[in-house]
SENUTI-530180 format. One record per residue (C-alpha): residue in three letters; x, y, z. Coordinates in steps of 0.02 Angstrom, whole numbers, padded with zeros to 5 digits, always signed. Example, Ala and Ser with C-alpha at 12.3 -4.5 7.8 and 13.67 -1.06 7.14 Angstrom:
2
ala+00615-00225+00390 ser+00684-00053+00357 
END
This chain:
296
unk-05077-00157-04388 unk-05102-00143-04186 unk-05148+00021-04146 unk-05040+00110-03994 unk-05075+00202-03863 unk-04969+00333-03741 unk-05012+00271-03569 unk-04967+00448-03448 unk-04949+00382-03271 unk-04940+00495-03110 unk-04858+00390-03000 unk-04899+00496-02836 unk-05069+00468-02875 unk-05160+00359-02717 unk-05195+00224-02816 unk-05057+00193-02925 unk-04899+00067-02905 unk-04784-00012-02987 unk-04870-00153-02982 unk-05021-00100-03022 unk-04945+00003-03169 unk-04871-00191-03232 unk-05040-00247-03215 unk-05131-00099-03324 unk-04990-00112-03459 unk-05036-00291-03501 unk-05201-00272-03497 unk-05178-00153-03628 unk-05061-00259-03699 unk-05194-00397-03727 unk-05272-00259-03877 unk-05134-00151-03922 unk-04961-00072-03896 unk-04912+00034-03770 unk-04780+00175-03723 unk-04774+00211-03551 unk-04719+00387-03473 unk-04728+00458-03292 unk-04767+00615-03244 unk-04628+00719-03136 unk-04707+00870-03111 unk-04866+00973-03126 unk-04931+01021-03294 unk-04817+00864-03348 unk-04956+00757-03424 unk-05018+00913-03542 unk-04830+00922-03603 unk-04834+00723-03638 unk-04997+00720-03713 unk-04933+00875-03832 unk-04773+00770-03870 unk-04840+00610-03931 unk-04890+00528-04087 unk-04993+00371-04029 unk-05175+00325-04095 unk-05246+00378-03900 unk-05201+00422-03744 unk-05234+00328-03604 unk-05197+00413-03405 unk-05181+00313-03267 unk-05215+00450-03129 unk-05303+00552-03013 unk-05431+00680-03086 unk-05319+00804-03066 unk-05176+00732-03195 unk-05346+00689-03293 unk-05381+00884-03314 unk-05194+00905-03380 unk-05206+00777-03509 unk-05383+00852-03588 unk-05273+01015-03584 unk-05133+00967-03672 unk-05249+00902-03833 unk-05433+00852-03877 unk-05389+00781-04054 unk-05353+00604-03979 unk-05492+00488-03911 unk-05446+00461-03719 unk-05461+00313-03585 unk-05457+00372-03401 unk-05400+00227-03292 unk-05442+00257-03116 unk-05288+00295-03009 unk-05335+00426-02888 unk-05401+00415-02711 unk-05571+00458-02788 unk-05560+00468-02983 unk-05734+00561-03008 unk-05714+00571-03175 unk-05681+00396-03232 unk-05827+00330-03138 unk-05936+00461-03178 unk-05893+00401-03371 unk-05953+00219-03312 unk-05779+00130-03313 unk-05736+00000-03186 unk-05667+00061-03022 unk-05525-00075-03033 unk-05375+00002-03155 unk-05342-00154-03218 unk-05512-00208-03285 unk-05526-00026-03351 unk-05393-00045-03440 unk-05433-00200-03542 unk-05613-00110-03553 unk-05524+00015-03630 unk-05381-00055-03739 unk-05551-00171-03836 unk-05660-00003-03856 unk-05513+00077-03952 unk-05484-00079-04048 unk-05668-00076-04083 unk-05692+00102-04123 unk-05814+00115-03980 unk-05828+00282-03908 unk-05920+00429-03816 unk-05924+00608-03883 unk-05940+00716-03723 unk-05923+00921-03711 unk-05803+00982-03584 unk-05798+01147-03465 unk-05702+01307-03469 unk-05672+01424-03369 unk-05557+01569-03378 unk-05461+01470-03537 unk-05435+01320-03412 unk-05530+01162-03474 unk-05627+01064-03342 unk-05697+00864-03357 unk-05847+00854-03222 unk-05837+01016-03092 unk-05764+01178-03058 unk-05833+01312-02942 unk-05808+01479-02871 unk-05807+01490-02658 unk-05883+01356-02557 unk-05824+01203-02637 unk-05658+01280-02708 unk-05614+01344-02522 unk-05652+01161-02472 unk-05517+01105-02604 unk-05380+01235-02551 unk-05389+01161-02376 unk-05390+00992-02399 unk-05228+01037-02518 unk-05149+01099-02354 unk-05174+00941-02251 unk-05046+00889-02383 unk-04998+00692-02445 unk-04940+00554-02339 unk-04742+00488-02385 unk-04821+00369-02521 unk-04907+00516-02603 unk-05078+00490-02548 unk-05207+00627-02531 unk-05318+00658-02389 unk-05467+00549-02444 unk-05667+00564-02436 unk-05657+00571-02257 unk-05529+00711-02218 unk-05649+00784-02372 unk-05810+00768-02284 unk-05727+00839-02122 unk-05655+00986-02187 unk-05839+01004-02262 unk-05901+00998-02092 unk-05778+01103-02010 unk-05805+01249-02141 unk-06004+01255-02085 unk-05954+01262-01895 unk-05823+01378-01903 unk-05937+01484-02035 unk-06114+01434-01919 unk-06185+01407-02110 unk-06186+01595-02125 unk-06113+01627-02329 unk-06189+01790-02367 unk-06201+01855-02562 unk-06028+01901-02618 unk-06042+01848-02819 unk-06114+01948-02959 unk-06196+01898-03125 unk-06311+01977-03241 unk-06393+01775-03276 unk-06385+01736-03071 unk-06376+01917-02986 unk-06318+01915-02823 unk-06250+01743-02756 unk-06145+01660-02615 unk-06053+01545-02718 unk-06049+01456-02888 unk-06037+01251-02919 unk-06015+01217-03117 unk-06058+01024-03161 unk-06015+00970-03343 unk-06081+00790-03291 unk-06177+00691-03166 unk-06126+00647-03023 unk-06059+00811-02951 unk-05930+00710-02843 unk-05920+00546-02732 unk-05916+00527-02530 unk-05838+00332-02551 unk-05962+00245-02661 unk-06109+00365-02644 unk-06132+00472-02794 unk-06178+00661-02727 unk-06284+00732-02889 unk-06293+00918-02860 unk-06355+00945-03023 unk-06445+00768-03067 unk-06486+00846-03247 unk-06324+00886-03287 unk-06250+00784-03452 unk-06089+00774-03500 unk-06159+00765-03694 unk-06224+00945-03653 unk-06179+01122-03589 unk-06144+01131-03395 unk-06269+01177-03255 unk-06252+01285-03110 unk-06288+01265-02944 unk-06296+01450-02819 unk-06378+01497-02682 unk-06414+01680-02639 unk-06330+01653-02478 unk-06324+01506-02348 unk-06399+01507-02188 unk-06376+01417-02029 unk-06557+01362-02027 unk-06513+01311-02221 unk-06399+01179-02184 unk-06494+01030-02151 unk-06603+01048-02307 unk-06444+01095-02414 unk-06349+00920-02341 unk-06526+00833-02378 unk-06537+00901-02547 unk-06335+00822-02591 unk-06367+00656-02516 unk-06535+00650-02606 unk-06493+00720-02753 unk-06679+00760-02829 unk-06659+00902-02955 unk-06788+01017-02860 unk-06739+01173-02776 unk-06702+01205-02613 unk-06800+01356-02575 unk-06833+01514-02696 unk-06638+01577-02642 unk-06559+01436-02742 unk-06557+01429-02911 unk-06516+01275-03053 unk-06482+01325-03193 unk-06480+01162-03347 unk-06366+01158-03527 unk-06279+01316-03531 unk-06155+01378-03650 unk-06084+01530-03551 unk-06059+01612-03391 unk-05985+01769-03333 unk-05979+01817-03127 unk-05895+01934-03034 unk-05834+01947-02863 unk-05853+02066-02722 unk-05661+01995-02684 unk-05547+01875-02748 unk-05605+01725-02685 unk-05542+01543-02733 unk-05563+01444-02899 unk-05552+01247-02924 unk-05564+01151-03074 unk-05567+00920-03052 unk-05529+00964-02878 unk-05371+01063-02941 unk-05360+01233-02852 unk-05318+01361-02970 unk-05282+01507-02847 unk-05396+01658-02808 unk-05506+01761-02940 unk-05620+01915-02941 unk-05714+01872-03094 unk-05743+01723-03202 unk-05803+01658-03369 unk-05864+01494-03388 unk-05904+01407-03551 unk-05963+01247-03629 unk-05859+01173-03756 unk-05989+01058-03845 unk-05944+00875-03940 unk-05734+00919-03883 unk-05660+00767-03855 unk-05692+00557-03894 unk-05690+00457-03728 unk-05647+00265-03761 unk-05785+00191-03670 
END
Protein backbone atom coordinates (compact mmCIF):
# COMPACT_ATOMS: atom_id res chain seq x y z
CA UNK A 1 0.00 0.00 0.00
CA UNK A 2 1.49 3.63 -1.10
CA UNK A 3 2.17 5.49 1.79
CA UNK A 4 0.68 9.35 1.84
CA UNK A 5 1.81 12.30 2.71
CA UNK A 6 0.08 15.94 3.77
CA UNK A 7 1.92 18.35 1.58
CA UNK A 8 1.28 22.10 3.73
CA UNK A 9 2.00 24.82 1.18
CA UNK A 10 2.36 28.65 2.03
CA UNK A 11 1.61 30.10 -1.04
CA UNK A 12 2.99 33.72 -0.11
CA UNK A 13 6.12 32.15 0.38
CA UNK A 14 8.95 33.76 -2.36
CA UNK A 15 9.44 30.79 -3.95
CA UNK A 16 6.28 29.10 -4.30
CA UNK A 17 3.66 29.06 -7.40
CA UNK A 18 1.23 27.38 -8.74
CA UNK A 19 3.24 26.01 -10.97
CA UNK A 20 5.81 25.15 -9.08
CA UNK A 21 3.36 23.63 -6.48
CA UNK A 22 2.07 21.23 -9.84
CA UNK A 23 5.52 20.44 -10.27
CA UNK A 24 6.37 19.32 -6.41
CA UNK A 25 2.99 17.34 -6.26
CA UNK A 26 4.08 14.98 -9.01
CA UNK A 27 7.22 14.58 -8.02
CA UNK A 28 5.83 13.27 -5.00
CA UNK A 29 3.47 11.60 -6.92
CA UNK A 30 6.22 9.47 -8.65
CA UNK A 31 6.61 7.60 -4.72
CA UNK A 32 3.46 8.18 -3.02
CA UNK A 33 0.10 9.93 -2.51
CA UNK A 34 -0.45 13.23 -1.69
CA UNK A 35 -3.08 15.71 -0.03
CA UNK A 36 -2.39 19.10 -0.64
CA UNK A 37 -3.47 22.12 1.77
CA UNK A 38 -2.54 25.90 1.78
CA UNK A 39 -1.92 27.86 4.45
CA UNK A 40 -4.27 31.18 4.97
CA UNK A 41 -2.99 32.52 7.86
CA UNK A 42 -0.27 32.47 10.51
CA UNK A 43 -0.01 29.60 12.87
CA UNK A 44 -2.10 27.81 9.94
CA UNK A 45 0.44 25.06 9.13
CA UNK A 46 0.65 23.96 13.08
CA UNK A 47 -3.30 23.65 12.89
CA UNK A 48 -2.92 21.42 9.54
CA UNK A 49 -0.16 19.42 10.71
CA UNK A 50 -2.37 18.79 14.12
CA UNK A 51 -5.39 17.86 11.81
CA UNK A 52 -4.03 15.24 9.63
CA UNK A 53 -3.68 11.60 9.47
CA UNK A 54 -1.03 10.99 6.65
CA UNK A 55 2.23 8.74 7.05
CA UNK A 56 4.47 12.39 6.90
CA UNK A 57 4.31 15.71 6.39
CA UNK A 58 5.88 17.33 3.81
CA UNK A 59 5.98 21.73 3.75
CA UNK A 60 6.62 23.47 0.87
CA UNK A 61 7.66 26.91 2.51
CA UNK A 62 9.69 29.46 3.88
CA UNK A 63 11.48 28.69 7.27
CA UNK A 64 9.12 30.47 8.92
CA UNK A 65 5.89 28.13 7.95
CA UNK A 66 8.77 25.37 8.58
CA UNK A 67 8.85 26.43 12.42
CA UNK A 68 4.88 26.14 12.50
CA UNK A 69 4.76 22.75 11.15
CA UNK A 70 7.55 21.25 13.82
CA UNK A 71 5.08 23.05 16.30
CA UNK A 72 2.06 21.62 15.49
CA UNK A 73 3.62 17.78 15.95
CA UNK A 74 7.04 15.90 16.13
CA UNK A 75 5.45 12.33 15.94
CA UNK A 76 5.58 12.37 12.03
CA UNK A 77 8.86 12.15 10.02
CA UNK A 78 9.04 15.54 7.93
CA UNK A 79 10.36 16.70 4.35
CA UNK A 80 11.08 20.48 4.06
CA UNK A 81 10.91 21.49 0.40
CA UNK A 82 12.54 24.74 -0.15
CA UNK A 83 10.05 27.54 -0.88
CA UNK A 84 11.26 30.57 0.83
CA UNK A 85 13.47 33.41 -0.38
CA UNK A 86 16.22 31.74 1.68
CA UNK A 87 14.98 28.36 3.23
CA UNK A 88 17.97 27.99 5.82
CA UNK A 89 16.70 25.15 7.12
CA UNK A 90 16.20 22.86 4.22
CA UNK A 91 19.64 23.45 2.97
CA UNK A 92 21.21 23.36 6.09
CA UNK A 93 19.53 19.60 6.22
CA UNK A 94 21.43 18.96 2.72
CA UNK A 95 18.30 18.90 0.38
CA UNK A 96 18.43 20.30 -3.09
CA UNK A 97 17.81 23.99 -3.44
CA UNK A 98 15.35 23.23 -6.43
CA UNK A 99 11.66 22.23 -4.77
CA UNK A 100 11.09 19.99 -7.30
CA UNK A 101 14.13 17.71 -7.07
CA UNK A 102 13.62 17.93 -3.24
CA UNK A 103 10.66 16.69 -3.49
CA UNK A 104 11.28 13.45 -5.41
CA UNK A 105 14.45 13.31 -2.93
CA UNK A 106 12.07 13.27 -0.48
CA UNK A 107 8.92 11.29 -1.56
CA UNK A 108 11.96 7.98 -2.26
CA UNK A 109 13.55 8.55 1.39
CA UNK A 110 10.04 8.03 2.92
CA UNK A 111 9.36 5.17 0.66
CA UNK A 112 12.71 3.87 1.76
CA UNK A 113 12.53 4.48 5.37
CA UNK A 114 15.59 6.69 5.08
CA UNK A 115 15.82 9.27 7.67
CA UNK A 116 17.70 11.75 10.05
CA UNK A 117 17.00 11.96 13.81
CA UNK A 118 17.87 15.63 14.67
CA UNK A 119 17.12 17.56 18.25
CA UNK A 120 15.32 20.79 17.92
CA UNK A 121 15.45 24.25 20.04
CA UNK A 122 13.20 25.84 22.58
CA UNK A 123 12.87 28.67 23.86
CA UNK A 124 10.26 30.12 26.07
CA UNK A 125 7.83 26.83 25.01
CA UNK A 126 8.35 27.97 21.27
CA UNK A 127 10.23 25.23 19.25
CA UNK A 128 12.99 26.44 16.92
CA UNK A 129 14.73 24.31 13.70
CA UNK A 130 18.34 26.07 13.17
CA UNK A 131 18.42 29.74 15.14
CA UNK A 132 16.80 31.93 17.52
CA UNK A 133 18.41 34.83 19.41
CA UNK A 134 17.89 37.53 21.82
CA UNK A 135 18.95 41.44 20.47
CA UNK A 136 21.24 41.88 17.62
CA UNK A 137 20.07 39.44 15.18
CA UNK A 138 16.34 39.42 16.39
CA UNK A 139 16.30 43.43 16.03
CA UNK A 140 17.71 42.71 12.50
CA UNK A 141 14.58 40.43 11.88
CA UNK A 142 11.91 42.93 13.28
CA UNK A 143 13.16 45.44 10.70
CA UNK A 144 13.47 43.67 7.81
CA UNK A 145 9.65 42.52 8.81
CA UNK A 146 8.82 46.24 8.41
CA UNK A 147 10.21 46.73 4.90
CA UNK A 148 7.20 44.45 4.37
CA UNK A 149 6.43 41.94 1.04
CA UNK A 150 6.19 42.95 -2.47
CA UNK A 151 2.31 42.34 -4.19
CA UNK A 152 3.41 38.66 -5.03
CA UNK A 153 4.29 38.03 -1.41
CA UNK A 154 7.93 38.16 -1.55
CA UNK A 155 10.16 39.08 1.36
CA UNK A 156 12.94 41.44 1.36
CA UNK A 157 15.77 39.02 0.41
CA UNK A 158 19.61 38.52 1.47
CA UNK A 159 20.33 41.83 0.24
CA UNK A 160 17.75 44.13 1.98
CA UNK A 161 19.08 41.51 4.92
CA UNK A 162 22.66 42.33 4.68
CA UNK A 163 21.72 46.13 4.43
CA UNK A 164 19.65 46.42 7.28
CA UNK A 165 22.75 44.52 8.92
CA UNK A 166 24.83 47.29 7.83
CA UNK A 167 22.64 50.07 8.64
CA UNK A 168 22.15 48.78 12.35
CA UNK A 169 26.24 49.07 12.90
CA UNK A 170 26.24 52.73 11.43
CA UNK A 171 23.40 54.01 13.04
CA UNK A 172 24.64 52.05 16.40
CA UNK A 173 28.77 53.06 15.40
CA UNK A 174 29.20 49.16 16.60
CA UNK A 175 28.71 50.39 20.12
CA UNK A 176 26.17 47.27 21.87
CA UNK A 177 27.04 47.61 25.42
CA UNK A 178 26.13 44.58 28.08
CA UNK A 179 22.41 44.61 28.57
CA UNK A 180 21.77 40.52 29.13
CA UNK A 181 22.18 38.55 32.27
CA UNK A 182 23.03 34.85 32.90
CA UNK A 183 24.45 32.97 35.66
CA UNK A 184 26.33 30.41 32.59
CA UNK A 185 27.32 33.80 30.36
CA UNK A 186 27.15 36.82 33.01
CA UNK A 187 26.89 39.94 31.53
CA UNK A 188 26.34 40.03 27.65
CA UNK A 189 25.24 42.29 24.67
CA UNK A 190 23.22 39.86 22.94
CA UNK A 191 22.48 36.12 22.55
CA UNK A 192 22.59 33.97 19.00
CA UNK A 193 21.22 30.23 19.72
CA UNK A 194 22.30 27.73 16.71
CA UNK A 195 20.66 24.21 16.86
CA UNK A 196 22.62 23.44 13.48
CA UNK A 197 25.35 24.52 11.19
CA UNK A 198 25.21 26.92 9.15
CA UNK A 199 23.90 29.78 11.31
CA UNK A 200 22.22 31.40 8.17
CA UNK A 201 22.99 32.10 4.34
CA UNK A 202 24.00 35.59 2.52
CA UNK A 203 22.86 33.95 -1.21
CA UNK A 204 24.88 30.80 -1.47
CA UNK A 205 27.51 31.53 1.21
CA UNK A 206 26.91 29.60 4.32
CA UNK A 207 27.70 32.14 7.47
CA UNK A 208 28.71 29.40 10.38
CA UNK A 209 28.61 31.38 13.58
CA UNK A 210 28.88 28.45 15.51
CA UNK A 211 30.81 25.89 13.01
CA UNK A 212 30.48 23.13 15.89
CA UNK A 213 27.08 23.36 16.23
CA UNK A 214 25.06 19.86 15.25
CA UNK A 215 21.74 19.52 14.74
CA UNK A 216 22.10 15.73 16.28
CA UNK A 217 23.13 17.65 19.52
CA UNK A 218 22.17 20.38 22.09
CA UNK A 219 22.47 24.06 20.71
CA UNK A 220 25.49 26.47 21.04
CA UNK A 221 25.65 30.00 21.89
CA UNK A 222 27.24 32.68 20.47
CA UNK A 223 27.59 36.38 22.97
CA UNK A 224 29.77 38.90 23.17
CA UNK A 225 30.23 41.00 26.34
CA UNK A 226 29.51 43.97 24.34
CA UNK A 227 30.42 45.15 20.69
CA UNK A 228 32.68 47.75 19.87
CA UNK A 229 33.25 49.96 17.00
CA UNK A 230 36.89 48.88 16.74
CA UNK A 231 35.17 45.15 17.03
CA UNK A 232 33.47 45.20 13.89
CA UNK A 233 35.83 44.22 11.35
CA UNK A 234 37.07 41.17 13.26
CA UNK A 235 33.36 40.23 14.21
CA UNK A 236 32.33 40.48 10.10
CA UNK A 237 35.75 38.46 9.53
CA UNK A 238 34.92 35.93 12.03
CA UNK A 239 31.02 35.27 10.08
CA UNK A 240 32.42 35.17 6.66
CA UNK A 241 35.18 32.87 7.89
CA UNK A 242 33.45 30.95 10.06
CA UNK A 243 36.55 29.20 12.11
CA UNK A 244 35.18 28.15 15.52
CA UNK A 245 37.85 30.29 17.47
CA UNK A 246 36.97 33.24 19.50
CA UNK A 247 37.03 36.55 18.73
CA UNK A 248 38.74 38.07 21.62
CA UNK A 249 38.38 37.04 25.51
CA UNK A 250 34.76 39.27 25.44
CA UNK A 251 33.05 36.63 23.27
CA UNK A 252 32.17 33.56 24.36
CA UNK A 253 31.02 29.95 22.41
CA UNK A 254 29.54 27.96 24.17
CA UNK A 255 29.10 23.91 22.33
CA UNK A 256 25.99 21.08 23.07
CA UNK A 257 23.93 22.59 25.61
CA UNK A 258 20.79 21.43 27.07
CA UNK A 259 19.57 24.70 28.82
CA UNK A 260 19.72 28.31 29.06
CA UNK A 261 18.23 30.90 31.17
CA UNK A 262 19.05 35.01 30.53
CA UNK A 263 17.64 37.92 31.63
CA UNK A 264 17.31 41.32 30.38
CA UNK A 265 18.12 44.73 31.60
CA UNK A 266 14.80 45.56 29.22
CA UNK A 267 12.57 43.89 27.03
CA UNK A 268 14.37 43.60 24.09
CA UNK A 269 13.35 41.52 20.87
CA UNK A 270 13.15 37.68 20.35
CA UNK A 271 13.26 35.70 16.91
CA UNK A 272 12.95 32.20 16.31
CA UNK A 273 13.68 30.72 11.96
CA UNK A 274 13.75 34.34 11.35
CA UNK A 275 10.16 34.59 12.93
CA UNK A 276 9.98 37.60 15.34
CA UNK A 277 8.28 36.67 18.32
CA UNK A 278 7.86 40.18 19.95
CA UNK A 279 9.89 41.67 22.89
CA UNK A 280 11.07 39.70 26.17
CA UNK A 281 12.89 40.48 29.45
CA UNK A 282 14.00 37.04 30.18
CA UNK A 283 14.37 33.80 28.37
CA UNK A 284 14.82 30.05 28.65
CA UNK A 285 16.28 28.16 26.06
CA UNK A 286 16.42 24.40 25.84
CA UNK A 287 17.53 21.50 23.75
CA UNK A 288 15.06 19.00 22.87
CA UNK A 289 17.37 16.01 21.97
CA UNK A 290 16.46 13.00 19.15
CA UNK A 291 12.61 15.18 18.66
CA UNK A 292 11.71 14.75 15.38
CA UNK A 293 12.63 12.23 11.98
CA UNK A 294 13.68 14.41 8.95
CA UNK A 295 13.14 12.44 5.53
CA UNK A 296 16.43 12.97 4.11
Amino acid sequence: MRKRVELVVNPYSTGVTGDRVSAVEGALCEHVDVSTSFTEHRGHATDLVQATDADAIVVFSGDGTYNEALNGTTSLPFGFLPGGGTSVFARAIGLPRDPVEAARAVGLALVEGRSRRISLGRVNGRRFCFSAGIGFDAEAVRRLDKLGRKPSGERPGDVQFAWTFARMLLERRGAWPPQIDSDLLGRVAFVMVANGNPYSYAGSFPLRLMPDAEFELGFDVLAPSRVRRRDIPSFISYVARGKGKVLDRGVQILHDLDRLEVRCDRPLPLQVDGEDLGDVDAAVFEAERDAVSVLV
